[in-house]
C-alpha positions as CSV (number, residue, x, y, z in Angstrom):
1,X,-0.9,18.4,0.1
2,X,-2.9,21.0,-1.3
3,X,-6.2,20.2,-3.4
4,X,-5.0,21.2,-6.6
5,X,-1.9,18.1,-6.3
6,X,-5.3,15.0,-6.1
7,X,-4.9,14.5,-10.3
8,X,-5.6,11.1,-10.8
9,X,-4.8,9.8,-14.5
10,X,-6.7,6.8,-16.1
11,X,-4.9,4.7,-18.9
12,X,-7.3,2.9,-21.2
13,X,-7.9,1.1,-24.6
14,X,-11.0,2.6,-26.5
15,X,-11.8,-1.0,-26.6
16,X,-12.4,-0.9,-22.9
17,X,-14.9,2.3,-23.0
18,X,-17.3,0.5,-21.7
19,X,-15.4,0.2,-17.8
20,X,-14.1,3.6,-18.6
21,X,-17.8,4.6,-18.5
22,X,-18.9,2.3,-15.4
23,X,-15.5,3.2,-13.2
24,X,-16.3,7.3,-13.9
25,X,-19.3,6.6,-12.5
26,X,-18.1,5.3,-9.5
27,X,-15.6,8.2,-9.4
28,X,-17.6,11.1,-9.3
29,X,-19.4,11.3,-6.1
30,X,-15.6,10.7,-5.0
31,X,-14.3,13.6,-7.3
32,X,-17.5,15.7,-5.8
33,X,-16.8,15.0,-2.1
34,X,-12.9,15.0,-1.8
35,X,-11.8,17.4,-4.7
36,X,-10.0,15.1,-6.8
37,X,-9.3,15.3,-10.0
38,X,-10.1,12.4,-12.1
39,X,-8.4,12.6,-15.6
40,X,-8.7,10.9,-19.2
41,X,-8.4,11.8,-23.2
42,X,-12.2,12.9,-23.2
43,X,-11.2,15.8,-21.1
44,X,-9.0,17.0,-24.4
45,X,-11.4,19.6,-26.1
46,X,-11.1,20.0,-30.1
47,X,-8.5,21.8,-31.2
48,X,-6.3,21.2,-28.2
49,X,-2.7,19.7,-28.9
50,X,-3.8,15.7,-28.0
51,X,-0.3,14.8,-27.0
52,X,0.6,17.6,-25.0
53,X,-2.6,17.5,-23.3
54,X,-2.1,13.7,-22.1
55,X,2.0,14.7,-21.3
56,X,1.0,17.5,-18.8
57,X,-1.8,15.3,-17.4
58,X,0.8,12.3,-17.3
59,X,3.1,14.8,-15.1
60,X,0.7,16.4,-12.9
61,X,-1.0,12.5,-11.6
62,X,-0.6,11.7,-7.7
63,X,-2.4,8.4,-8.8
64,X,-2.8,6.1,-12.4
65,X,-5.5,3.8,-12.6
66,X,-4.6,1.7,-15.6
67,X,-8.1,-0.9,-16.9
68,X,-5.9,-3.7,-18.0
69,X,-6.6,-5.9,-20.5
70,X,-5.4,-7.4,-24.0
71,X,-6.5,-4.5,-26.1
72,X,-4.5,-2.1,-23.2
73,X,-1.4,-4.4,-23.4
74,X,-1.3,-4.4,-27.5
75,X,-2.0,-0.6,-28.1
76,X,1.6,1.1,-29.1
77,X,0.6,4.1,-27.7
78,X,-0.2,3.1,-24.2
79,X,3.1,0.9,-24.0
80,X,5.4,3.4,-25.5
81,X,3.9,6.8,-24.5
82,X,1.4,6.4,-20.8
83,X,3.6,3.4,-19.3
84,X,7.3,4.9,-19.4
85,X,6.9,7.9,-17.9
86,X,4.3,6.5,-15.1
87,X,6.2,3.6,-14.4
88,X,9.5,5.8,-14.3
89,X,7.8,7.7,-11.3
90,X,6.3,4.8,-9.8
91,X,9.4,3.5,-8.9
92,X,10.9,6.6,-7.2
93,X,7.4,7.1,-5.8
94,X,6.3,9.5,-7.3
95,X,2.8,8.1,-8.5
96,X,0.9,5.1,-7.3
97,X,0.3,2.5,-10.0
98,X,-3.2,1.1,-9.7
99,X,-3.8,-1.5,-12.3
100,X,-7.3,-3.0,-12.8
101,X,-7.4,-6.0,-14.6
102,X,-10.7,-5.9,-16.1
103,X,-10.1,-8.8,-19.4
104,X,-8.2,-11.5,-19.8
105,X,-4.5,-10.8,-20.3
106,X,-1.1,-11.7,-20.8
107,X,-0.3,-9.9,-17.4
108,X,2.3,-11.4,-15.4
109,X,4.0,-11.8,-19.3
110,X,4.5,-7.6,-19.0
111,X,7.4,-7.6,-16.4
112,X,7.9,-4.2,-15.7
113,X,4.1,-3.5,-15.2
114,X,3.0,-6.5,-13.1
115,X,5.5,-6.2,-10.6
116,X,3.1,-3.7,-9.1
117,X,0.0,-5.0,-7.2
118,X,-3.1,-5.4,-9.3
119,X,-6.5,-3.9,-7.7
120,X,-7.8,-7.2,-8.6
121,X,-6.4,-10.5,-9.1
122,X,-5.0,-10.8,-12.4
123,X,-7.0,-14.7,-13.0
124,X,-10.1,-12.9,-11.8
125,X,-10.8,-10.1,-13.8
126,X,-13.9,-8.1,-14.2
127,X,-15.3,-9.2,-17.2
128,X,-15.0,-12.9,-15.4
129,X,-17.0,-11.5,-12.1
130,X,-20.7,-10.8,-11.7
131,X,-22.2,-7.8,-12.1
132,X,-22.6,-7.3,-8.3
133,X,-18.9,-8.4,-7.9
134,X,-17.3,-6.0,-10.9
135,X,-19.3,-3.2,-9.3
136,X,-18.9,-3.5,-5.5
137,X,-14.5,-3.6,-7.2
138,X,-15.2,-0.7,-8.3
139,X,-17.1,1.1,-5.4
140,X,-13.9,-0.4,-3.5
141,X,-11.4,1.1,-5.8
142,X,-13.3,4.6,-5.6
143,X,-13.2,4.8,-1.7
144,X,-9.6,3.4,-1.5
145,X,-8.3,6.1,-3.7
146,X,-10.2,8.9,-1.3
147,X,-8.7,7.4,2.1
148,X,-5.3,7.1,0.3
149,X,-5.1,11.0,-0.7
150,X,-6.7,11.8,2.9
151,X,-3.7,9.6,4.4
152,X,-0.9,11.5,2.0
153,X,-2.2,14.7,3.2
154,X,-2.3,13.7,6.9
155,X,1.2,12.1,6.3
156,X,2.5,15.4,4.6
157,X,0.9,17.5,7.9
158,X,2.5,15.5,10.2
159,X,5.7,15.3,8.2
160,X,6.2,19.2,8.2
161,X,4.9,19.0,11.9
162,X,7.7,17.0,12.9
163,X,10.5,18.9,11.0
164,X,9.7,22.4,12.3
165,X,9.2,21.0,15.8
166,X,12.4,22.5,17.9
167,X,14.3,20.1,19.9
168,X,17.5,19.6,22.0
169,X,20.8,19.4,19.7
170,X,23.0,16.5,20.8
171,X,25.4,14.4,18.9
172,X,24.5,11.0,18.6
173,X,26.0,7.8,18.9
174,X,27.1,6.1,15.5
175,X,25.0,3.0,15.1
176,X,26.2,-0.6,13.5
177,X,23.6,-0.6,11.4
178,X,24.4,1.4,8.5
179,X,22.0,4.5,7.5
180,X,19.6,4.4,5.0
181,X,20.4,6.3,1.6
182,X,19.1,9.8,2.6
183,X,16.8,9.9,-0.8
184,X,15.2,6.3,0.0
185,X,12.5,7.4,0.7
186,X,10.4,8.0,-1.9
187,X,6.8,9.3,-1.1
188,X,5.1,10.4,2.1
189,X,3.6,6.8,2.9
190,X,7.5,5.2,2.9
191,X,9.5,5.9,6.0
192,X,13.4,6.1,6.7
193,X,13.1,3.7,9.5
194,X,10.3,2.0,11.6
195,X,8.1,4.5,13.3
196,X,5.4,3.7,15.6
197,X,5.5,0.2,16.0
198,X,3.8,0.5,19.6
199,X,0.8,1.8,17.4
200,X,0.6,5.0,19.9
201,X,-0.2,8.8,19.7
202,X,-2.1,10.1,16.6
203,X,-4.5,7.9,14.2
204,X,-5.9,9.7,10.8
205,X,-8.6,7.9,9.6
206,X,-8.7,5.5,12.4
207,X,-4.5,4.5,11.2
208,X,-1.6,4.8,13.1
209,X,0.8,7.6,11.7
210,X,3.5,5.6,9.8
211,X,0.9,3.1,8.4
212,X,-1.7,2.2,6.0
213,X,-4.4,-0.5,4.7
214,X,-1.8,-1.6,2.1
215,X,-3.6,-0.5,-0.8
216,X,-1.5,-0.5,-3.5
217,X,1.1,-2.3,-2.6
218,X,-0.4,-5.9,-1.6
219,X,-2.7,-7.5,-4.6
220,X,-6.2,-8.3,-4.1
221,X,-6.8,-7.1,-0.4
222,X,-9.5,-5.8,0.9
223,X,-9.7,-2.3,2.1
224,X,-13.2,-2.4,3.8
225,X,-11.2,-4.2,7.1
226,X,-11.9,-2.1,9.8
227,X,-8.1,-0.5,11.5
228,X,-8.4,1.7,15.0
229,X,-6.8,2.1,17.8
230,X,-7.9,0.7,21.1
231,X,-6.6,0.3,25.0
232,X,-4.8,-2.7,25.6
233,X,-6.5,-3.0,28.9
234,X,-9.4,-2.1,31.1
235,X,-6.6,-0.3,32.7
236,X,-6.6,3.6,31.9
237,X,-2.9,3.6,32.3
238,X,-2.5,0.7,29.6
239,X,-1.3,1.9,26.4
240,X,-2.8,1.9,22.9
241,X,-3.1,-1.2,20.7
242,X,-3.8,-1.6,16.7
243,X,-7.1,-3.7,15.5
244,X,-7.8,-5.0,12.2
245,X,-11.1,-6.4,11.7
246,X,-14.3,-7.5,9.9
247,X,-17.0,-9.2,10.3
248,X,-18.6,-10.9,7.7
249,X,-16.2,-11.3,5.6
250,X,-15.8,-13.6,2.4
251,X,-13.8,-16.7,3.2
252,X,-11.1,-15.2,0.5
253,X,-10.8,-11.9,1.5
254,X,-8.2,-10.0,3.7
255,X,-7.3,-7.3,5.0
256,X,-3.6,-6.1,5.9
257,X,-2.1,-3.1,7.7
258,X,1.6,-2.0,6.6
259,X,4.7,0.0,6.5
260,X,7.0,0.3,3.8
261,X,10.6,1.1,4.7
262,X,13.2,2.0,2.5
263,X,15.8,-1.5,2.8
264,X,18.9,-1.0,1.0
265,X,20.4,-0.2,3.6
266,X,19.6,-3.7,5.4
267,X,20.5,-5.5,2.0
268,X,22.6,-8.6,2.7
269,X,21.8,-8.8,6.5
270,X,19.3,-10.7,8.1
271,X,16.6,-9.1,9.9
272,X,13.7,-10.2,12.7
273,X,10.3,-8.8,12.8
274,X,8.5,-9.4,16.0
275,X,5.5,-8.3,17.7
276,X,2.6,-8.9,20.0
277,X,-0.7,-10.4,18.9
278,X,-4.1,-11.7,20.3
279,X,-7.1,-13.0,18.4
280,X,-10.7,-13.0,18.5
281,X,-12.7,-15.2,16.3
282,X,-10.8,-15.7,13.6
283,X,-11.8,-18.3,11.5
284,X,-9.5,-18.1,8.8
285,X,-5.6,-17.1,9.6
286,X,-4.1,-14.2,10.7
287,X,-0.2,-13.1,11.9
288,X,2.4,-10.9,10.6
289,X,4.3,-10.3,7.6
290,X,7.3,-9.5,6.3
291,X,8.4,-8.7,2.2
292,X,11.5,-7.9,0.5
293,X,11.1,-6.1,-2.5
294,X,13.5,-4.8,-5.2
295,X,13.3,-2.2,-7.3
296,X,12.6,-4.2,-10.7
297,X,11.7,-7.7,-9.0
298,X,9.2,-7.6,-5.7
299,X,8.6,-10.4,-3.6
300,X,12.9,-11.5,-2.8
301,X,11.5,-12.8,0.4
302,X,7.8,-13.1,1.8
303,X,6.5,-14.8,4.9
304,X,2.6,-14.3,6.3
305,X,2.7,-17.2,8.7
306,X,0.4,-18.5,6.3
307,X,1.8,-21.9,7.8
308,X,2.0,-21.2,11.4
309,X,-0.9,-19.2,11.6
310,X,-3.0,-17.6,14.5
311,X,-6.6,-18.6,14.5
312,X,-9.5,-19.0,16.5
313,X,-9.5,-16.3,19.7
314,X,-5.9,-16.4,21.8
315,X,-4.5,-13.9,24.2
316,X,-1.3,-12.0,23.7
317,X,1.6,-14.1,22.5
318,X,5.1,-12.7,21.2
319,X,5.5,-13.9,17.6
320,X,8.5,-13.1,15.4
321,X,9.7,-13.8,11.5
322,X,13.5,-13.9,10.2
323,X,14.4,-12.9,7.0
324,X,18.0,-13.2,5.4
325,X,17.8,-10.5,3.3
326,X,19.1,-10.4,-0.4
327,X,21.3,-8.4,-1.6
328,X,19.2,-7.0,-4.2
329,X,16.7,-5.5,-1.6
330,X,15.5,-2.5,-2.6
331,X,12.4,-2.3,0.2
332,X,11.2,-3.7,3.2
333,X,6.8,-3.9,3.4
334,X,5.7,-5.7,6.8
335,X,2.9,-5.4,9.3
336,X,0.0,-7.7,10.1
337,X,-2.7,-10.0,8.4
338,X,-6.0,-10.7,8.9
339,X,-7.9,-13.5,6.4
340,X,-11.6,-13.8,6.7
341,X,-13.7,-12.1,10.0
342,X,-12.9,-11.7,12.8
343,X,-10.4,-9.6,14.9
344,X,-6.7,-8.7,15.1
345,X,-5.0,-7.3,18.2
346,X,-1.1,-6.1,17.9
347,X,1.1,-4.7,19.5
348,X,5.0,-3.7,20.4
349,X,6.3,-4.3,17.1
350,X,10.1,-4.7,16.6
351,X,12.1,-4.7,13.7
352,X,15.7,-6.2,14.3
353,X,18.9,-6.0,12.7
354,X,21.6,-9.3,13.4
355,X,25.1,-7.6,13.8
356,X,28.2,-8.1,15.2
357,X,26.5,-11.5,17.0
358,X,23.1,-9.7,18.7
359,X,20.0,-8.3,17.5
360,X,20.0,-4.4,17.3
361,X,17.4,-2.1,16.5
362,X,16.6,-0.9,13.0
């Protein structure tokens, strides 16, 4: 990705210009130090065709921030002109969706819009928080769009690494598990299949290639949790691990570390994630987590082990999560969880396919 693709487009009512104003504040050291363009209507000069102006900025976004609120939800234009054509791309991946919710809404009442992850909790939003808390959002939002245009243009590197790379020619073997549709996936953060669940080689950012801090795609977490690789040992022979972490953290807050698979192909079939984890000092909950999504309705299946959680500090133990996938499912999101401080070891990841009576790999 070069820097003239990092167009970010921001939907607003002109009853909101008020957070307009406070999140372009926010936005420029960003726009400054990483090159992105930050775009809304007060960039259209007089005498400029208005319509055309927001159509070719509408076309050329990587990312739409959209401040949510009643006065965004009733204006025609927004609804009938911005939303279509973002939310048309959105689901082919071709922009992430980034809605702020900064009044109180009818929200979850918009179907096709709140099916994408709010920045914020849509019964929290920033009118309703502090000043401090509305703010540090907003410093959160700024720094979570940087690290996700730094991760695309890792993601794309690596990408076109890996398809020029030369390599032996062999046929190979037909699996049981059926292929994914070859255009599933839809940006450079989804991937064909599971890659790098042993969390090894190459880390951009501090994040295994293949994954990211789920931001985006999981509502109201935190992207300030700390994700590295580390040995798994004192042994220098040991391989590498994944940590998330924080400490302090708020008692609400969580981080969470992902991949997004394209899952149609897996539609109908019932599927195991497993992996290693180990636990320091957690005081809230943490484990893995698995989500079926599809294209118009997310959240088909979901289990966090939320109630069989890992807490306090353990060593390594195997844990796993089935999930009998409907046939609707579009996507598959999984990965691991961390609630409130303290510190998340995994490893050895597996995602598993039941057919013809065993578990195969996906």
């Amino acid at each position: 990705m070069n820097k003239q693709d990092r167009h970010v487009f921001v939907s607003y009512s002109r009853a909101d210009a008020a957070w307009l104003e406070r999140l372009r504040v926010h936005l420029r050291p960003v726009a400054r130090q990483h090159a992105i363009d930050f775009w809304d209507d007060s960039r259209i000069s007089p005498g400029q065709d208005w319509r055309a102006e927001i159509e070719k900025a509408l076309a050329a976004a990587r990312v739409a921030i959209l401040l949510v609120s009643a006065d965004f939800l009733a204006s025609d234009f927004i609804v009938n002109n911005e939303l279509p054509p973002l939310l048309h791309r959105a689901s082919r991946g071709g922009v992430l969706v980034l809605p702020m919710i900064v009044g109180p809404c009818l929200w979850s009442e918009h179907e096709e819009l709140s099916r994408y992850q709010s920045v914020n909790r849509p019964d929290r939003p920033l009118s309703s928080m502090s000043a401090n808390d509305a703010e540090t959002t907003l410093v959160s939002l700024g720094r979570s769009v940087a690290q996700y245009f730094r991760l695309l243009e890792t993601s794309t590197a690596v990408t076109n690494v890996a398809r020029s790379a030369p390599g032996p020619r062999r046929p190979a073997p037909e699996p049981a598990i059926p292929k994914p549709d070859a255009d599933a996936s839809a940006s450079p953060l989804v991937v064909d299949r599971p890659v790098n669940l042993g969390f090894d080689g190459f880390a951009p950012e501090g994040i295994p290639v293949g994954w990211f801090n789920s931001f985006g795609h999981v509502s109201g977490v935190s992207t300030d949790y700390r994700i590295r690789l580390t040995r798994r040992s004192d042994d220098r022979t040991a391989g590498t691990c994944v940590v998330l972490e924080k400490s302090p953290a708020a008692p609400d807050e969580f981080g969470s570390l992902m991949q997004r698979c394209a899952g149609r192909f897996l539609a109908g079939k019932t599927v195991r994630l497993e992996g290693e984890l180990r636990s320091e000092n957690v005081t809230g909950w943490a484990g893995l987590w698995l989500r079926a999504d599809n294209e118009a309705v997310p959240n088909l299946f979901f289990d966090n082990m939320s109630r069989r959680p890992v807490v306090g500090t353990t060593d390594w133990q195997r844990y796993s999560i089935d999930a009998p996938l409907p046939r609707e499912t579009d996507w598959l999101n999984y990965g691991i969880v961390l609630s409130g401080p303290g510190a998340l070891y995994a490893d050895n990841l597996r995602l598993l396919c039941w057919s013809q009576g065993r578990w195969e790999e996906v």
